[in-house]
KOLPABA-24966 format. One record per residue: z, x, y of N, C-alpha, C in turn. Coordinates in pm, whole numbers, plus 50000, padded with zeros to 5 digits. Last residue first. Example, Ala and Ser with C-alpha at 12.3 -4.5 7.8 and 13.67 -1.06 7.14 Angstrom:
// residues 2
507085128549775507145136749894507875129050003 507805131949431507805123049550507805132049670 
//
This chain:
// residues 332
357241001677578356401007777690354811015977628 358140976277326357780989477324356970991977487 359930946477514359220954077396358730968277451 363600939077497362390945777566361380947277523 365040913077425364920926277381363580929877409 366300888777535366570900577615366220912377560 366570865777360365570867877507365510879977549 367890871377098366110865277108365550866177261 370070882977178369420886777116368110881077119 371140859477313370940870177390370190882977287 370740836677098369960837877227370090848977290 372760849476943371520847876894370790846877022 375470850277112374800857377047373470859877002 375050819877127375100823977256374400840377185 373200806676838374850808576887374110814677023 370670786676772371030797076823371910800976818 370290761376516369690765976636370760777476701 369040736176277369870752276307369530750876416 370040708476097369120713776176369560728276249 369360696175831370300703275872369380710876010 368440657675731368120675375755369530677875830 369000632975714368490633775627368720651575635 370670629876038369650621775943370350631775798 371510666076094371140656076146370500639576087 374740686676040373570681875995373090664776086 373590719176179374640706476170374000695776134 374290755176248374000743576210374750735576227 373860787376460375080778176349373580765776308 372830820976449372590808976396374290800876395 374600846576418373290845276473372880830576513 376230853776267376800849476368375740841176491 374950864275992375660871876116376120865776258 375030836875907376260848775800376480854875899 372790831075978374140821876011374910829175984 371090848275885370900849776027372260841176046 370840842875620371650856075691371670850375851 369900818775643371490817375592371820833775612 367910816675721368450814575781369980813075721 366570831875506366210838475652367750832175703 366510816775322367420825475277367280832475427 364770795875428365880791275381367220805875360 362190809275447362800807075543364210799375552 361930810575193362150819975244362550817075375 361780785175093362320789175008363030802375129 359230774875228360580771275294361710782275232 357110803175329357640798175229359080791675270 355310801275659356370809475563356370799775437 354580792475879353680798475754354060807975669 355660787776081355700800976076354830809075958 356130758576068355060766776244355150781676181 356690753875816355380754475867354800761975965 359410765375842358310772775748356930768575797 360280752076020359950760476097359210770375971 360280725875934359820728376060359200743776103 362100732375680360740725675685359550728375783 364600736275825363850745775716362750744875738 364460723576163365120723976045363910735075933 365860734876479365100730676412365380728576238 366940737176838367350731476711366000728376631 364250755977036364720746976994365400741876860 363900779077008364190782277083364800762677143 363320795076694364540786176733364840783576875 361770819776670361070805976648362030792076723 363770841276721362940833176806361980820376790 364700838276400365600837176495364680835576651 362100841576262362390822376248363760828176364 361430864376349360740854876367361330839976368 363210880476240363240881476392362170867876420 362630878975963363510871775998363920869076153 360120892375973360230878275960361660872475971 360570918276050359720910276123359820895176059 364110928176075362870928475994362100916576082 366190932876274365970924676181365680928676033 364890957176404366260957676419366450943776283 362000952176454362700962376367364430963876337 362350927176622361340928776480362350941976393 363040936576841364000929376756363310929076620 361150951676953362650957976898363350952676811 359020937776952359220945076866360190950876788 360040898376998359690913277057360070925776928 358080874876965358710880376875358980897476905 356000859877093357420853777179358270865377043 353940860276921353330859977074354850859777122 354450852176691353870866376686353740864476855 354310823876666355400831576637355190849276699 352370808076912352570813476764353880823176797 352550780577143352750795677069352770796276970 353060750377176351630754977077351830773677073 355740747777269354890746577179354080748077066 356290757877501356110766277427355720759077282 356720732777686355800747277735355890756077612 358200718077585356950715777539356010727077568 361240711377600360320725877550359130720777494 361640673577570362070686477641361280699877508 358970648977555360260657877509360260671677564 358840623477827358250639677788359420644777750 359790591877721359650601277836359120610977742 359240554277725359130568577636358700578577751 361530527377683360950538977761360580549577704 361740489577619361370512277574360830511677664 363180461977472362050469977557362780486377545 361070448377200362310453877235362220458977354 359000425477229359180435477196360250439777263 358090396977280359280393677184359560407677165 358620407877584358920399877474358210391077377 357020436077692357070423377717357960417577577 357110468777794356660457377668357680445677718 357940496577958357530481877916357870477577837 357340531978071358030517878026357180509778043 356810564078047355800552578004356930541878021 355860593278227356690583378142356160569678176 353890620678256354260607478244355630604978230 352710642078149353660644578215354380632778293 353540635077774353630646077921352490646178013 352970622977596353000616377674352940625077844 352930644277368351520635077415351960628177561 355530637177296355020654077354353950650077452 357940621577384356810625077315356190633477422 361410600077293360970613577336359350614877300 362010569477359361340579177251360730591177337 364840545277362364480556977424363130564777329 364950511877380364630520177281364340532377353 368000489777468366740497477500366840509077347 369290458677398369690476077445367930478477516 369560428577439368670439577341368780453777314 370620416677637371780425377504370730429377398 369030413777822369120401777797370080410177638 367740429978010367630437677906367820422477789 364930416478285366460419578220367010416878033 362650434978447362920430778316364620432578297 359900433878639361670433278607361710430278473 357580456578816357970447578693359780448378694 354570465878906356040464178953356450454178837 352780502578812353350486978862354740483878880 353200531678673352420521878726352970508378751 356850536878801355760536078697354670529578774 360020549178789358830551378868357630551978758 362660527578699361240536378626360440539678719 365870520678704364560517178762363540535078710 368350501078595367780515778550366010511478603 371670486178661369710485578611368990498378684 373850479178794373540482878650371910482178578 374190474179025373370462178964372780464878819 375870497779096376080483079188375450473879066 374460516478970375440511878908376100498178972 371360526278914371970520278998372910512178983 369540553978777370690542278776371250541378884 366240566678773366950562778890367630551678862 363400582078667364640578578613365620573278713 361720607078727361510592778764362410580378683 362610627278634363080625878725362610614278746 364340624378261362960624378365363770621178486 366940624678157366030620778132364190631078164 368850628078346368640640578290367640635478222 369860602378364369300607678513368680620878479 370580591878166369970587978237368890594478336 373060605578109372050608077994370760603478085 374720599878310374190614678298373070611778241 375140574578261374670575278399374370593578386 376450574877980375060571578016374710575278151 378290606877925378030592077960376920587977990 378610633477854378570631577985378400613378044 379270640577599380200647077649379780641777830 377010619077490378570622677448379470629977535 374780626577621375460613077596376920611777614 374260650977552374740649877679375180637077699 374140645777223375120655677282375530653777442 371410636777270372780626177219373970635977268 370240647677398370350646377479371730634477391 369920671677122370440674077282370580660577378 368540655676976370070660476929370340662877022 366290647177074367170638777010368900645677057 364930671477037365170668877208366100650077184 364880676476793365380688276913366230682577037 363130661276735364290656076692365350664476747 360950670176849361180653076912362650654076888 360420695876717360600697376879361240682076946 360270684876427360880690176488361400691076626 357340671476526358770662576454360090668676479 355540689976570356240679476675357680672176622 355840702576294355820710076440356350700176545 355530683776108355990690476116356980697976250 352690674376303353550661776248354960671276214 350160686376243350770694176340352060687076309 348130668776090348560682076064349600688876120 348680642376204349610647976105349410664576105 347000645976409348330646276442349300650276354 344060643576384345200649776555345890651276496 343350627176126342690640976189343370648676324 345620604276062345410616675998344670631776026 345030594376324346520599976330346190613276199 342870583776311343020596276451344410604776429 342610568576108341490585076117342320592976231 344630552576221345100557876118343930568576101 343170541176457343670548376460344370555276315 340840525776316341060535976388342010544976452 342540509176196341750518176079341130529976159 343590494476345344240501776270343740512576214 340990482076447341560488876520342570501376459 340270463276154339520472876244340470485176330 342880446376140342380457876109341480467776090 342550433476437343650442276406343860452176306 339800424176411340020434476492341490441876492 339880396676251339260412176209339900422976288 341680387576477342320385676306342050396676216 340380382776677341510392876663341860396476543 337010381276732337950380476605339270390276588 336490380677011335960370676893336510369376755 337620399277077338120387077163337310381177031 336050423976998337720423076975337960406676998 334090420277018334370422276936335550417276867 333990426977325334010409177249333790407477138 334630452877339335630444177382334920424777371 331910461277168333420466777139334700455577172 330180453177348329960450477213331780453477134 332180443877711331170451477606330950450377482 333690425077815331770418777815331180429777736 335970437477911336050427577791334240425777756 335350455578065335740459777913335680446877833 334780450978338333800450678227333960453078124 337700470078437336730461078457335190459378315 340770464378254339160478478306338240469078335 342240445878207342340458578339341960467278346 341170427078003341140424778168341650437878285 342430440977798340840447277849340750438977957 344900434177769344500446877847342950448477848 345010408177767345150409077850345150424977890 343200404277529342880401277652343520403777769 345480417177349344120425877353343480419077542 347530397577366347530409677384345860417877403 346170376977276346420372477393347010390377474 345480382176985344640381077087345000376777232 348060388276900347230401676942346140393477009 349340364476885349840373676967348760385076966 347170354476675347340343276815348450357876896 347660371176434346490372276546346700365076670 350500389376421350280374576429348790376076500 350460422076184350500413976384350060404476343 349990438376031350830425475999350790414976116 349140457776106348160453576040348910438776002 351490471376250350510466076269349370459076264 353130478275981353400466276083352720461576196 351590497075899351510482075799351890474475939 351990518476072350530509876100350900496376000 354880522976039354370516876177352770508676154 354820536175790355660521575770355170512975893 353080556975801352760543575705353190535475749 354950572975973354110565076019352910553675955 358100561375969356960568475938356100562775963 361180563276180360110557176096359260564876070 363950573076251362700580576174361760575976092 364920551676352365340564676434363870573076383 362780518976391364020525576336363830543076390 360860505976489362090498776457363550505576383 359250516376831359570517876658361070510376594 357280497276966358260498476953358580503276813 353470489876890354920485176937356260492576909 350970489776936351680505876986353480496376971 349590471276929348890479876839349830491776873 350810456077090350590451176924350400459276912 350680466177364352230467077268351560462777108 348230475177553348660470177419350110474477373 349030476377880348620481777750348940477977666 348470462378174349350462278039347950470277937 348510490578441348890476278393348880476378247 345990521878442346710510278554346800498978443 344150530478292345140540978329346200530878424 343850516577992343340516678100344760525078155 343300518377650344120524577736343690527777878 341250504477532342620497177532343280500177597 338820519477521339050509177632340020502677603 340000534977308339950538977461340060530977566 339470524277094340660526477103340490529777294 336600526877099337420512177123338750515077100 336190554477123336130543977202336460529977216 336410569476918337600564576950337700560977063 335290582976616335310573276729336260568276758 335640614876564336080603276537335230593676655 334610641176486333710632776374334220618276401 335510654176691333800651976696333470641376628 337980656876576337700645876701336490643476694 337260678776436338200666876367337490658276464 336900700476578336100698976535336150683176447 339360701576769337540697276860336590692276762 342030710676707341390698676644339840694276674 341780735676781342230732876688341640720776599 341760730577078340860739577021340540738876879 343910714777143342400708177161341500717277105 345960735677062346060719076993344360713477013 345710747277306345690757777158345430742177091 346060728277504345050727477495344830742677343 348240711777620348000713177505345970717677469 348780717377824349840722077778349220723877627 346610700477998346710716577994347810724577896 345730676777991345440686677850345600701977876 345950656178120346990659378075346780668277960 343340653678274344440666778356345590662478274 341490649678124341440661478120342890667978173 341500619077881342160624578024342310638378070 341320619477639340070612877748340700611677887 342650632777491341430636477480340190631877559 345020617377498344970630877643343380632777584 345170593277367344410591977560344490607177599 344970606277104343980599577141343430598177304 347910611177152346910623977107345520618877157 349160585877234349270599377313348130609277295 348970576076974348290568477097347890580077148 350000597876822348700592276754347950585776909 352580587276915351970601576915350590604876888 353350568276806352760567976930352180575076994 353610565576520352210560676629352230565276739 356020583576529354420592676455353120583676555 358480581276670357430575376657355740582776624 361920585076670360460585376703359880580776632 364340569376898363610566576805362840579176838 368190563577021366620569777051365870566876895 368960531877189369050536777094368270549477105 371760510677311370690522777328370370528777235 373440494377254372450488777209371420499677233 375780495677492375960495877309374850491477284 374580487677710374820497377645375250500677577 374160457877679373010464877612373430478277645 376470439977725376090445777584374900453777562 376260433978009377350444477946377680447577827 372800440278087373980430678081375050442178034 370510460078305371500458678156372620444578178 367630457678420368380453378404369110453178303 365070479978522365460474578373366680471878390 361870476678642363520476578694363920469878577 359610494378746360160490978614361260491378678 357840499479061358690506578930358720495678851 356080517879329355990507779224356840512279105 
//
């Protein structure tokens, strides 16, 4: 069963990548009620257990059936590269009720009995209330899961941005494509990009492009859809997620510690993805200030380059620097 995404000969000029703070928020919410996508993240489930206790987030739940449509109103498409995530819930709270209630019904029709519970004829009786009801649940889930960490992921999303625009560039879409996810499959006879997904579905692109969004939450998945009037997207698993949730002190070998100093050996393995100042003072619980002068020796010795991305400068390794960050032994 797939997603068959038909391009005309304007929707590859129309690709775009995005992220998305909501969706990450979705993501954070269904792995807490799905055990087998919580192994990567489970330093993250320890972290937050005590946050989650205090949420409800059962009527967010019965929105996310594991089979067919899922809400697009309440998860739609981001409209730009680095929205925020203020800017995503207003535009939820803005939804046409006559489109969210035909949206809501048609995903609580794919859990059985969801619509007949206090929660799901809640929803059907007053979309109008229930869009900001719903919002209001997830905006607790985004501020208690996600922002804290928001930094940390933001980074690792915009990582896995810059790399695959780079394989864009030097390799063309039918690369960028296929390096994706393996459930990714172009077919250049009929120019349409098929999804190994729950269900069967066509969709032709009609010169909309597509929206690409890298997410952590989503692993080990990939997600396509949305129906029109929504743009259509695919959101795959951003690349280096296995390292993650490490701390700095767990991937920082001694030798190099002393050969450095211990904090600057730190933000040079912290980098095992392009990152920026910001990013990596947080995961390191540094001062940006200091992790600013870290990384301008570490560029001085050859260690580091940059470039700038958006708004940030984002650093990441030379060949040098990586053979320095993987290969130094620690103490016997």
């Amino acid at each position: 069963m797939s997603y068959h995404l038909r391009f005309n000969e304007a929707d590859p000029l129309r690709i775009r990548f995005a992220l998305s703070p909501l969706w990450e928020t979705q993501g954070a919410v269904r792995v807490l009620a799905r055990p087998h996508q919580q192994g990567y993240h489970l330093p993250w489930l320890r972290r937050i257990a005590d946050r989650a206790r205090g949420l409800d987030l059962a009527p967010l739940h019965l929105l996310m059936p594991d089979r067919g449509h899922n809400s697009d109103c309440l998860y739609p498409p981001p409209p730009g590269p680095a929205v925020t995530f203020e800017e995503e819930i207003a535009a939820v709270r803005d939804t046409p009720p006559h489109l969210l209630a035909d949206d809501l019904a048609r995903t609580l029709a794919e859990t059985p009995g969801a619509a007949d519970t206090p929660h799901g004829r809640r929803m059907l009786a007053d979309p109008a209330g229930a869009v900001h009801w719903l919002a209001d649940l997830i905006e607790a889930a985004w501020e208690a899961l996600v922002a804290p960490e928001w930094p940390r992921l933001r980074a690792l999303l915009e990582a896995d941005v810059a790399y695959h625009s780079r394989r864009l560039a030097e390799g063309g879409l039918e690369r960028l494509l296929a390096e994706l996810h393996p459930a990714f499959a172009w077919t250049e006879e009929t120019a349409t990009l098929t999804v190994a997904y729950r269900g069967e579905h066509v969709r032709a692109l009609e010169g909309q492009g597509l929206v690409l969004v890298p997410s952590v939450f989503v692993w080990p998945e990939v997600v396509s859809g949305y129906d029109p009037p929504w743009q259509p997207t695919v959101v795959y698993p951003v690349r280096g997620i296995g390292g993650l949730w490490s701390e700095s002190g767990e991937r920082t070998p001694d030798a190099l510690a002393r050969l450095l100093g211990r904090a600057r050996a730190e933000v040079l393995c912290a980098l095992d993805e392009p990152a920026g100042t910001s990013a990596l003072a947080h995961r390191l619980a540094l001062a940006p200030s200091s992790v600013s002068a870290h990384l301008s020796v570490l560029r001085g010795a050859g260690l580091l380059t940059s470039r700038r991305y958006g708004h940030q400068v984002l650093y990441e390794r030379t060949p040098l620097g990586i053979a320095l960050a993987v290969s130094q032994p620690d103490d016997e």
